[in-house]
Kinemage of the C-alpha trace (Angstrom):
@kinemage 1
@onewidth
@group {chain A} dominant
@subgroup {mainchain}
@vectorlist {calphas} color= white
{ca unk a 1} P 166.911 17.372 60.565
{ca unk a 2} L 167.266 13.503 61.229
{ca unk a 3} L 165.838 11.558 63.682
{ca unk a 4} L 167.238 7.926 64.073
{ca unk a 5} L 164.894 5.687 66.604
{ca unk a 6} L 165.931 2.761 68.206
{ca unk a 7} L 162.882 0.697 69.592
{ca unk a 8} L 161.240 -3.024 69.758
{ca unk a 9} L 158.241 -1.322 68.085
{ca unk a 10} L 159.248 0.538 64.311
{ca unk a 11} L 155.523 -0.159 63.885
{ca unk a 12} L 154.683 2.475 66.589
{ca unk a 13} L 157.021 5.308 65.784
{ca unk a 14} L 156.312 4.545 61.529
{ca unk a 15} L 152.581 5.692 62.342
{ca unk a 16} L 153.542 8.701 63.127
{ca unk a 17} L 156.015 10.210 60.288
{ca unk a 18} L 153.670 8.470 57.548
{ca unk a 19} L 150.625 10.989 58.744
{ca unk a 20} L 149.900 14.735 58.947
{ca unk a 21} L 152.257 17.778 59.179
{ca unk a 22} L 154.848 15.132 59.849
{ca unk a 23} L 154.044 13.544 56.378
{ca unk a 24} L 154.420 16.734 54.706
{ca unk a 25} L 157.735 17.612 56.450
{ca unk a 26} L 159.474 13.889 55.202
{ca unk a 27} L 157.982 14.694 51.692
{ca unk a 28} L 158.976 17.794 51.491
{ca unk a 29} L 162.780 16.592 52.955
{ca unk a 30} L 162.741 18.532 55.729
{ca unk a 31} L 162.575 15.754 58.141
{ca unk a 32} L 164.329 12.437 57.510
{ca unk a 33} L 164.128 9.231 59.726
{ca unk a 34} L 165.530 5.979 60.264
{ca unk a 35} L 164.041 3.479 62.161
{ca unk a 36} L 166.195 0.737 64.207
{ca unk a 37} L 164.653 -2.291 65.261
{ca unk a 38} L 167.190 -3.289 68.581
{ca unk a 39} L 165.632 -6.813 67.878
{ca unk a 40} L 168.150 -7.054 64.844
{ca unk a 41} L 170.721 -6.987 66.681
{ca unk a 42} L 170.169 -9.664 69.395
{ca unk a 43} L 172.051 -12.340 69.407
{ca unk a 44} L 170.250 -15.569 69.670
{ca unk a 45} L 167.862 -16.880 67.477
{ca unk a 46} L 164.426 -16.007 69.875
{ca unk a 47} L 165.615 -12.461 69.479
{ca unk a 48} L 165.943 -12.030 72.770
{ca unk a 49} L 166.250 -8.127 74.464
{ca unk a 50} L 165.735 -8.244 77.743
{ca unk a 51} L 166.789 -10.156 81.203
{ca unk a 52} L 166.223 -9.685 84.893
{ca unk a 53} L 167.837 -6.854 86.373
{ca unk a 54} L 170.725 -7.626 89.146
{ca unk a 55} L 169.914 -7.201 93.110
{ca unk a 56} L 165.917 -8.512 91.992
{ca unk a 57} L 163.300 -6.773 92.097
{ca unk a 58} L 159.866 -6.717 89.755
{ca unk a 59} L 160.067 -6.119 85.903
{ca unk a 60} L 162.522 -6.734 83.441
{ca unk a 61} L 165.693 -4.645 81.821
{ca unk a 62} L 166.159 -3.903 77.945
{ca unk a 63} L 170.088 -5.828 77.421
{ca unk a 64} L 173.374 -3.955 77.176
{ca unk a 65} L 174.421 -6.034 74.051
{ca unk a 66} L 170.904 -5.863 71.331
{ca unk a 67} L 170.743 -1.757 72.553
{ca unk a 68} L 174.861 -1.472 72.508
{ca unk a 69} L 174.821 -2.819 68.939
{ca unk a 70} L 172.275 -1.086 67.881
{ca unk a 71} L 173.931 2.186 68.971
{ca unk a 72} L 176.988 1.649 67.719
{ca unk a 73} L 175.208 0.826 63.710
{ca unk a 74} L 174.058 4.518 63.923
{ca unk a 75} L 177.528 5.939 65.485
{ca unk a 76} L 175.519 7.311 68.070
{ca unk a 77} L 178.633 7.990 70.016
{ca unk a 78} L 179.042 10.581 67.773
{ca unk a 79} L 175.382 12.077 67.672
{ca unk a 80} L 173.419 13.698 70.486
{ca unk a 81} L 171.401 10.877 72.051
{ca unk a 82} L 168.014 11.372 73.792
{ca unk a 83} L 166.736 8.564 76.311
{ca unk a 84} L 162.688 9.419 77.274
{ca unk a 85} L 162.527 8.457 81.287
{ca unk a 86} L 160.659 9.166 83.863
{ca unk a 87} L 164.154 9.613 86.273
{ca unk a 88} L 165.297 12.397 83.699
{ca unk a 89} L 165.626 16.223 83.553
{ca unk a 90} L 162.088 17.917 83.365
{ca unk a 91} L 162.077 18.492 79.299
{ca unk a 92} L 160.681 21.712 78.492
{ca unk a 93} L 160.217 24.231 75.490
{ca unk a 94} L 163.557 25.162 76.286
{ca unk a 95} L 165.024 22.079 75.945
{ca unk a 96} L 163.232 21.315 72.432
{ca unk a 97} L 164.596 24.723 71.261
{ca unk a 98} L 167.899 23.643 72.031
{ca unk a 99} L 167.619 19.993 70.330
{ca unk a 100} L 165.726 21.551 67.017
{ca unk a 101} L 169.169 23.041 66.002
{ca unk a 102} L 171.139 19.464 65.908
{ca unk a 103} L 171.386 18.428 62.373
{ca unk a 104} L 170.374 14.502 63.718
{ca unk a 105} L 169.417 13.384 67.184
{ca unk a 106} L 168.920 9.755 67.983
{ca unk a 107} L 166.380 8.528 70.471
{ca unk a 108} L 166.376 5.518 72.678
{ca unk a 109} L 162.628 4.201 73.087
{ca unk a 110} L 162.947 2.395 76.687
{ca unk a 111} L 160.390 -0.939 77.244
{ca unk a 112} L 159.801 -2.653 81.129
{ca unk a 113} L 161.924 -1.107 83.555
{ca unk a 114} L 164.393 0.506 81.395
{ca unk a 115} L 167.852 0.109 80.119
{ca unk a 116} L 171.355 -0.646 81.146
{ca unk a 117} L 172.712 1.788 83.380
{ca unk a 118} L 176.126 1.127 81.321
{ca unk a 119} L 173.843 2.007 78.404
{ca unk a 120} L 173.586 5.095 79.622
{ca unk a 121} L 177.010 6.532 80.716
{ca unk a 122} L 178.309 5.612 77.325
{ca unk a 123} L 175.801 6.482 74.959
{ca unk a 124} L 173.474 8.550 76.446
{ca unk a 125} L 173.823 12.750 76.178
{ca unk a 126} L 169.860 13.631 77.394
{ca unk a 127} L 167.759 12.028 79.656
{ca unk a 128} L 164.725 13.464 79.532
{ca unk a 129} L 161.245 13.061 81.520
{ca unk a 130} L 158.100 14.550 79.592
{ca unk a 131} L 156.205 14.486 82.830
{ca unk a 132} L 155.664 13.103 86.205
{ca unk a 133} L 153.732 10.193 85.254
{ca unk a 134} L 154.845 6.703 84.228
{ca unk a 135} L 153.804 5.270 80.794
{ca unk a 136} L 154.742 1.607 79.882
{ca unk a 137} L 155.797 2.562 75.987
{ca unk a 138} L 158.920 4.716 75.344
{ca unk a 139} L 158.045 5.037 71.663
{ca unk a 140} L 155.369 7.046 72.875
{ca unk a 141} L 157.706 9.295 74.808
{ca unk a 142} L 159.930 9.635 72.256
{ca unk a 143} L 157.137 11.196 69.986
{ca unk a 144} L 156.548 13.340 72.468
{ca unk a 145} L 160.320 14.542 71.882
{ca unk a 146} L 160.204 14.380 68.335
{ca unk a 147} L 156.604 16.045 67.790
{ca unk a 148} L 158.004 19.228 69.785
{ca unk a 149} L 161.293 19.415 68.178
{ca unk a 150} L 160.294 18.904 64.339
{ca unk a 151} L 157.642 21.989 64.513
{ca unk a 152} L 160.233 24.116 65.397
{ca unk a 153} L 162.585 23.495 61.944
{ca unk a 154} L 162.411 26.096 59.505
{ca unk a 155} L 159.397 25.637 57.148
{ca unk a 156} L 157.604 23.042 58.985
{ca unk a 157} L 155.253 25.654 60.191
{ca unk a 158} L 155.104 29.566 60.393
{ca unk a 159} L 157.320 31.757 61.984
{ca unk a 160} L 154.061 33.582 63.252
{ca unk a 161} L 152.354 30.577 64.622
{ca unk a 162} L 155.859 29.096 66.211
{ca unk a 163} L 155.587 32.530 68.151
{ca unk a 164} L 152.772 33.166 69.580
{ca unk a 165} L 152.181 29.104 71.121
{ca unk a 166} L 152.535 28.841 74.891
{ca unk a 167} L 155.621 28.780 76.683
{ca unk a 168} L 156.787 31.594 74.367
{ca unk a 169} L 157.628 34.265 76.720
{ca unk a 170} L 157.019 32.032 79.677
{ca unk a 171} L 152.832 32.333 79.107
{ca unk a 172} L 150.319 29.945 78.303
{ca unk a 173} L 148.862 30.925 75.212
{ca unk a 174} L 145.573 33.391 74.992
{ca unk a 175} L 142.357 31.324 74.040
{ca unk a 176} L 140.874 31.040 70.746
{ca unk a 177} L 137.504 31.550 68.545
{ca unk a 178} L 136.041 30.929 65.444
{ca unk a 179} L 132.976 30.539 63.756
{ca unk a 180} L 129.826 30.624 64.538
{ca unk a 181} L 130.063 33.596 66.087
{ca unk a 182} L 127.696 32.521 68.947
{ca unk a 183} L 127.422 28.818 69.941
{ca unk a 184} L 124.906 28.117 72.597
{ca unk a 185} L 124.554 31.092 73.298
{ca unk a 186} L 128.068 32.113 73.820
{ca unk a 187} L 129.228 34.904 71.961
{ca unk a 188} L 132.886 35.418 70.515
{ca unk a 189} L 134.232 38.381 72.521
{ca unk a 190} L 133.716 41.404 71.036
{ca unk a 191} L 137.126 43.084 71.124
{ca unk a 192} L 138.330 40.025 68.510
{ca unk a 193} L 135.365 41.375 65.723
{ca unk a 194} L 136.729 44.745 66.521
{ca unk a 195} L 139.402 44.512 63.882
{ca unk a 196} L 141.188 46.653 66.515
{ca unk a 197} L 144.777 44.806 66.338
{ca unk a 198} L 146.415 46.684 69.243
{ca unk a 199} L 143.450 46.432 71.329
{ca unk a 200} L 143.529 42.655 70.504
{ca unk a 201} L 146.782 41.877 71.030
{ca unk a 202} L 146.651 44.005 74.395
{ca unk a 203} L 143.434 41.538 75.132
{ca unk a 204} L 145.741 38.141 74.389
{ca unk a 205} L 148.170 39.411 76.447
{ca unk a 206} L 146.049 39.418 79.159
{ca unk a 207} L 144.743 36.804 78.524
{ca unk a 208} L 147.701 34.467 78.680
{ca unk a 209} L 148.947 35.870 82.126
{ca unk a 210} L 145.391 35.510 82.966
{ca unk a 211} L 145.969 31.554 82.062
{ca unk a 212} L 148.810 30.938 83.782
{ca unk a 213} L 148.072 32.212 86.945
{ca unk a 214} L 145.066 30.246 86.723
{ca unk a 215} L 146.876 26.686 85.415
{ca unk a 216} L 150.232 27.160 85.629
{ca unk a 217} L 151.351 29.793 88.355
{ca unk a 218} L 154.670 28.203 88.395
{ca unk a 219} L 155.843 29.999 85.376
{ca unk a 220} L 155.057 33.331 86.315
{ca unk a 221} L 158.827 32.995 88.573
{ca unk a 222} L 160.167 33.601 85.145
{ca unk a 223} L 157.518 36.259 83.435
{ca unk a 224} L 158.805 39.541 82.263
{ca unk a 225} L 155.811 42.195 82.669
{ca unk a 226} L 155.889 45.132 80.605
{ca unk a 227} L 153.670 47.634 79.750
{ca unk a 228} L 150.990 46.611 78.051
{ca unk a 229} L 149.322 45.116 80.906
{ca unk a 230} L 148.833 48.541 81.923
């Protein structure tokens, strides 16, 4: 997969494929990225990419040409294009499922109070919010996007871990342990040193409904029960 960012900050977003499993992934070309600065394409000499917005108001707006131009180098009109905001869909696991089988994806990283509505209707395919909060750096969201989409490209990570994460089969996921096998005085639970595997996966279970009631009862709308919580 390819991811193709387009952002006032490369710095931010380089950070983050030069380190850890995301390092690996680029080595190992499973992952490729490009990195678009929109100040490139601005077109007077301070490199200027952003103006008030029209009807007033506070803040400023990221310019229609810099962000158009910038678009149009990558041909986003003909790949699926991802804007992070805060006045977009609620993005969930489902969503990153979905976007982890495009072959490329590009990803607009908004600055002050967004972008070009006109932006939008003629580039944009997803607009996404990755929670109800505001955050002043859209490179950040867009990692956000990225981070749950690359894990989820075939040998990145393990099947096995990929399926037992939270939001897989609507649960949170069931806590974890490891050693010591008592730390201050808290001991592991004792079905896990059991080496009982049906007993233990019967105890995860459990544990993960027992979760999301607790954190996120919202999900349970869409739980399935079966039997082993019998």
């Amino acid at each position: 997969m390819k991811f193709t960012i387009l952002t006032l900050f490369p710095e931010i977003v380089e950070a983050f494929f030069s380190s850890s499993i995301m390092k690996k992934a680029v080595e190992k070309g499973l992952i490729e990225y490009n990195l678009v600065n929109i100040r490139d394409f601005a077109l007077d000499k301070h490199r200027t990419c952003d103006d008030a917005p029209y009807g007033g108001g506070a803040g400023m707006v990221l310019k229609t040409e810099p962000l158009a131009l910038a678009l149009d180098s990558v041909k986003a009109s003909d790949i699926r294009t991802v804007f992070p905001t805060p006045s977009g869909v609620s993005y969930t696991q489902k969503i990153a499922d979905e976007l982890s089988q495009e072959k490329e994806i590009v990803l607009i990283c908004g600055r002050y109070e967004g972008i070009d509505q006109r932006i939008i209707d003629l580039y944009v395919d997803d607009e996404v919010c990755i929670g109800d909060y505001v955050i002043s750096s859209g490179e950040i969201a867009s990692l956000v996007v990225i981070d749950s989409i690359y894990r989820l490209c075939d040998g990145v990570i393990t099947q096995e871990s990929l399926e037992e994460e939270s939001f897989q089969g609507k649960l949170l996921e069931y806590p974890h342990y490891t050693r010591p096998e008592v730390f201050r005085d808290i001991k592991v639970p004792d079905i896990l040193l059991s080496g009982h595997h049906a007993k233990i996966e019967k105890w995860r279970h459990g544990k993960r409904l027992e979760k999301t009631i607790k954190n996120r009862p919202d999900l349970l709308d869409e739980v399935e029960f079966d039997r082993r919580m019998k």
